[in-house]
C-alpha positions in Angstrom: 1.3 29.3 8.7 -0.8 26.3 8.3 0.3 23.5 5.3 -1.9 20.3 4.3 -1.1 17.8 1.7 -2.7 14.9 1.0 -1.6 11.3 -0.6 -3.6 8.4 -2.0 -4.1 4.8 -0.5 -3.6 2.1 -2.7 -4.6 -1.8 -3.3 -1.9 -3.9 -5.5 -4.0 -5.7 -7.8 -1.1 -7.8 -9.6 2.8 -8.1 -9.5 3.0 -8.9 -5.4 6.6 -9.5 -4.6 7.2 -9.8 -7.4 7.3 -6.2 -8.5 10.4 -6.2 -5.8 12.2 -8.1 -8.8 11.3 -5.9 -12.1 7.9 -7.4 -12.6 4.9 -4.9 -13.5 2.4 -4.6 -11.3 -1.1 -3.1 -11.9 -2.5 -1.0 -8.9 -4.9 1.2 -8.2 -5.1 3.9 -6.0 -8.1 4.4 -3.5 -10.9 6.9 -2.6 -9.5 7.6 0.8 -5.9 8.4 1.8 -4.2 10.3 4.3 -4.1 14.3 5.5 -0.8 15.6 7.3 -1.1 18.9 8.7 1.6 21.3 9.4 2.2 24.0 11.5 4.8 26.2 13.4 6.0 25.5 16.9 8.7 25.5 19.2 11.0 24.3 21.8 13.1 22.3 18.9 10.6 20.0 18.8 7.9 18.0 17.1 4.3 17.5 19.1 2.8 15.0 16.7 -0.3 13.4 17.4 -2.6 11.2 14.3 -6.1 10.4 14.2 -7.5 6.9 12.8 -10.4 7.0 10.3 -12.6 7.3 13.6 -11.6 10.4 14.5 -9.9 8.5 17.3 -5.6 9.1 18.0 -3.9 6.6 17.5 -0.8 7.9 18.2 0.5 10.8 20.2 4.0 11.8 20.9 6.9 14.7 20.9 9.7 14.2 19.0 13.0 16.2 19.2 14.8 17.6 16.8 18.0 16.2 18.1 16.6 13.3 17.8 16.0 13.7 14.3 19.6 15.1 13.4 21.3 12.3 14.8 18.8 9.7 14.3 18.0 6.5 16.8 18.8 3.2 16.7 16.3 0.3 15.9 15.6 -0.7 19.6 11.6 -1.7 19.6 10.2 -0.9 16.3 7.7 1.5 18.4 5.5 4.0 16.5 7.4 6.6 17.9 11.1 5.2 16.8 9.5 4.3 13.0 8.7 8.0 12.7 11.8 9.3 14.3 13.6 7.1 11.5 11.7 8.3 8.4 12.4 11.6 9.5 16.0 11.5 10.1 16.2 10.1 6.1 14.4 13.0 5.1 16.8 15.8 7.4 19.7 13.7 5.1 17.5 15.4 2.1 16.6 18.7 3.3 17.9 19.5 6.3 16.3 23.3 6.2 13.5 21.7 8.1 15.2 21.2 11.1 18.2 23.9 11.0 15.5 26.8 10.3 12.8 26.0 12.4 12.2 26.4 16.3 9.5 23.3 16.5 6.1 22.2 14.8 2.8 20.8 15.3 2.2 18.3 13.0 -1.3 16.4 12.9 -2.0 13.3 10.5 -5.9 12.0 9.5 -6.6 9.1 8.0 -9.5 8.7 5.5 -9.4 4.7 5.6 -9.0 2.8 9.0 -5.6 2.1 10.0 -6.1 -1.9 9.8 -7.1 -2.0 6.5 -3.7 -2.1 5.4 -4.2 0.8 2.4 -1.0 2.5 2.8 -0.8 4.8 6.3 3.0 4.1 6.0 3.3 5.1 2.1 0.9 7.9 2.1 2.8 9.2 5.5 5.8 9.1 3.6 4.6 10.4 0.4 2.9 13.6 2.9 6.4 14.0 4.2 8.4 13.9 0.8 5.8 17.1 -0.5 6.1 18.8 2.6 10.1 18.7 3.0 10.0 19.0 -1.3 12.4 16.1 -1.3 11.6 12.5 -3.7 9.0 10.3 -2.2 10.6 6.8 -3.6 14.1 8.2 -2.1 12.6 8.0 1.6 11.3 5.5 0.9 14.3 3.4 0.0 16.2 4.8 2.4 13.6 4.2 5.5 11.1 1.4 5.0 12.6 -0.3 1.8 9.9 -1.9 -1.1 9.3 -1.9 -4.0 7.4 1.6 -4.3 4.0 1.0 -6.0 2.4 2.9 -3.4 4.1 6.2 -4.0 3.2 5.9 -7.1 -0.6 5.6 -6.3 -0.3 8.2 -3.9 1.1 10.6 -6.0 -1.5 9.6 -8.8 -5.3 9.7 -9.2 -5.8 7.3 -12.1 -5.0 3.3 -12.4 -1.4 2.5 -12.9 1.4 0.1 -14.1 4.4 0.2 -12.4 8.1 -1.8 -12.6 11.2 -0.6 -11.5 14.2 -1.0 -14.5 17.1 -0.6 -12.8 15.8 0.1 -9.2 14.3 3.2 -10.7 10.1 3.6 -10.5 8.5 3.7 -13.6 4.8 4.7 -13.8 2.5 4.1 -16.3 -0.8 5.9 -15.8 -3.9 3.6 -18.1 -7.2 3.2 -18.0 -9.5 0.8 -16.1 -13.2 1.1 -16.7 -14.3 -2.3 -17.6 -18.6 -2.4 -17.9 -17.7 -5.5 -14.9 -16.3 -3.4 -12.1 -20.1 -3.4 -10.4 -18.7 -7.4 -10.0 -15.7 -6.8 -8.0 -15.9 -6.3 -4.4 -12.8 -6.1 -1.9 -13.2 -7.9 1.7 -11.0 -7.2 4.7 -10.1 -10.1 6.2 -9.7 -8.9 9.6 -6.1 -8.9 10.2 -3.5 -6.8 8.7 -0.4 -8.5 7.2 3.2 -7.0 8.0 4.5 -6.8 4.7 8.4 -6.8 5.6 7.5 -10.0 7.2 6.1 -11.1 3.9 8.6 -9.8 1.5 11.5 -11.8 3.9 9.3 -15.0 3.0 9.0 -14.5 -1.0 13.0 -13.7 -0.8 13.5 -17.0 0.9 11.2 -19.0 -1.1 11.6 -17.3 -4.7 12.6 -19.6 -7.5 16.0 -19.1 -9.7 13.8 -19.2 -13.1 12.9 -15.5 -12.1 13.5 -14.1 -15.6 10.5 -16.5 -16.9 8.6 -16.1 -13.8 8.1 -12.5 -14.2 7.3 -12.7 -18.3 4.2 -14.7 -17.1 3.4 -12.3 -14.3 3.7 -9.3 -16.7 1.1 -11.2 -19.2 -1.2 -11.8 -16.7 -1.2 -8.4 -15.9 -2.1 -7.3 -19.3 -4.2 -10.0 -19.2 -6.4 -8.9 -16.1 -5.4 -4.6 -17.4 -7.0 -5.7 -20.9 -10.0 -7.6 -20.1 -13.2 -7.6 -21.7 -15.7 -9.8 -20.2 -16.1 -10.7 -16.3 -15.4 -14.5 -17.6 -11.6 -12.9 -19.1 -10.8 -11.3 -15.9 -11.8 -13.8 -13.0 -10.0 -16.6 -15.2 -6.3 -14.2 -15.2 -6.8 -13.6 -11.6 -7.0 -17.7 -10.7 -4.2 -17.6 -13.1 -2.2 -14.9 -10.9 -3.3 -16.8 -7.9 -2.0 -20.5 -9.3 1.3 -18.8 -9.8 2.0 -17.0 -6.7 1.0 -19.8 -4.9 3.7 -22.2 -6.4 6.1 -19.1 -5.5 5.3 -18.7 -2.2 4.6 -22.1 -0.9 1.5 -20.9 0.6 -2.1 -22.1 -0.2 -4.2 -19.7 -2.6 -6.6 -17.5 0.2 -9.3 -19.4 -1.7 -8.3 -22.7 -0.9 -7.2 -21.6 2.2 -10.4 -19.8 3.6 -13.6 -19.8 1.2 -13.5 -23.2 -1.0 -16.8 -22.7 -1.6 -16.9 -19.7 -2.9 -18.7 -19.5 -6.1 -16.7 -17.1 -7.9 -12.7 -16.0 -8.1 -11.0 -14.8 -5.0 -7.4 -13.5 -5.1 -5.0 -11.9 -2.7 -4.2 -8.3 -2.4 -0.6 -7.5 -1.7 0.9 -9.4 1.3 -0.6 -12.7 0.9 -2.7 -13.6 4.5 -4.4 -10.4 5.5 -5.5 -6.9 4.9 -8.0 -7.4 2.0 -8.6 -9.8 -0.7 -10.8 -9.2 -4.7 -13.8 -10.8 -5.2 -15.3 -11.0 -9.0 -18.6 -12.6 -8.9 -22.0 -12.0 -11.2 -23.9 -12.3 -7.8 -23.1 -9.9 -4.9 -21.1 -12.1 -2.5 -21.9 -9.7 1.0 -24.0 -12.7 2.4 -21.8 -15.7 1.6 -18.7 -13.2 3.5 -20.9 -12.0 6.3 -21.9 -16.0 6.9 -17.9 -16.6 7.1 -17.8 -13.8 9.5 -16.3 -10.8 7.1 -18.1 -8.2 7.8 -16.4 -5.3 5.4 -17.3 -6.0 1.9 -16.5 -2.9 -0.2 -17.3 -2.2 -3.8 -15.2 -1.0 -6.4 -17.0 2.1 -6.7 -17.0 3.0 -2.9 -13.3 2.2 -3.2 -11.3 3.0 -5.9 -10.6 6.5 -7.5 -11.8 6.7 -10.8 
């Protein structure tokens, strides 16, 4: 018997790293996410194979179930070994998967192309958690680590809040329909950004005045969540920007990249790749496409709303 479930993409629009500390972020989850497909085999075995946005695999492999059971360890941080570790978390949950099965076929699509950076690894998860009926935010603690947000855009179709109090997710579902969104545009900046490699830079870098830190985080956010005018919200992004930029040690992507720019820019998530906001009364395409960013995407075309 065939099984499909689906899980949302996501783009963190404040709280980056932060939100590892208590911090609430504001996210929203995207238009496209991810399909996993399941269905019976055999052999004790997994045959897994996922497509790209393309309709291209990008990965193809068998996985067995003793490999699962037992688990494997961390040699190469191949495709293969990632997926064989997220799965032995979730046999730790529910092993009725493995114990009462003889194999599977199991078959992921991506909406969004796997560089973009909107979550394959989250909404992967978040597929796995419905499919096994096990807590999406538990495997993911227990296999990739984070802070979470993206399970919680995955698992919801509206704009959200998010913080963790006491390492436990709390999700806030608001709305986000400002009469500006036709001003905000999201540009891929051709390179996507490890984010364990980021997160071990803001845990190295983070300041001790935390507690104040993330009160002016959280009141940006509201700030950005609550504005009215396009003038409101570009001015609490720079503001975002400014501050994450004194945490990190790192340039704003502004300074770094499009000085120029006649409007506010500010970083998505892991600061340095995958995609960036722009808020500008003009559409920007032309000034990006001159800089050689070619993937300009409106709000509309990507967020779910």
């Amino acid at each position: 018997m065939k099984k499909t479930f689906y899980s949302n993409g996501k783009l963190l629009i404040t709280g980056e790293y932060l939100v590892l500390d208590g911090a609430t972020a504001f996210a929203l989850p995207t238009k496209k996410g991810q399909h996993l497909t399941v269905e019976e085999g055999s052999k004790k075995e997994i045959i897994w194979k996922s497509y790209d946005a393309d309709g291209s695999i990008w990965f193809e492999d068998t996985i067995l179930f003793s490999d699962i059971s037992k688990g494997v360890n961390p040699k190469n941080d191949s495709v293969k070994e990632t997926l064989t570790i997220i799965l032995h978390e979730a046999f730790k949950l529910n092993s009725d998967f493995i114990s009462n099965s003889e194999g599977y076929t199991i078959t992921t699509a991506l909406g969004f192309p796997k560089s973009w950076g909107l979550g394959t690894s989250s909404t992967l998860i978040n597929n796995i958690a419905q499919w096994l009926e096990i807590d999406a935010f538990t495997l993911l603690k227990n296999s990739f680590g984070g802070s979470g947000y993206d399970i919680a855009c995955a698992q919801n179709d509206t704009p959200i809040l998010y913080h963790l109090k006491q390492l436990n997710p709390i999700v806030e579902k608001v709305r986000f329909n400002p009469d500006f969104t036709d001003n905000i545009y999201f540009i891929y900046l051709n390179k996507k950004q490890s984010s364990k490699s980021a997160i071990a830079a803001y845990n190295s870098n983070k300041k001790n005045d935390l507690e104040k830190t993330i009160a002016s985080n959280d009141q940006i956010t509201f700030e950005i969540l609550n504005a009215k005018t396009i003038t409101a919200f570009a001015l609490a992004t720079e503001k975002h920007e400014i501050q994450m930029s004194s945490i990190l040690e790192m340039q704003t992507v502004k300074e770094s990249l499009f000085p120029d720019f006649n409007g506010a820019i500010k970083s998505l998530g892991a600061w340095g790749g995958d995609f960036v906001m722009a808020v500008n009364v003009v559409n920007p395409t032309a000034y990006f496409t001159s800089k050689g960013y070619k993937t300009i995407v409106t709000y509309d075309e990507m967020i779910l709303s």
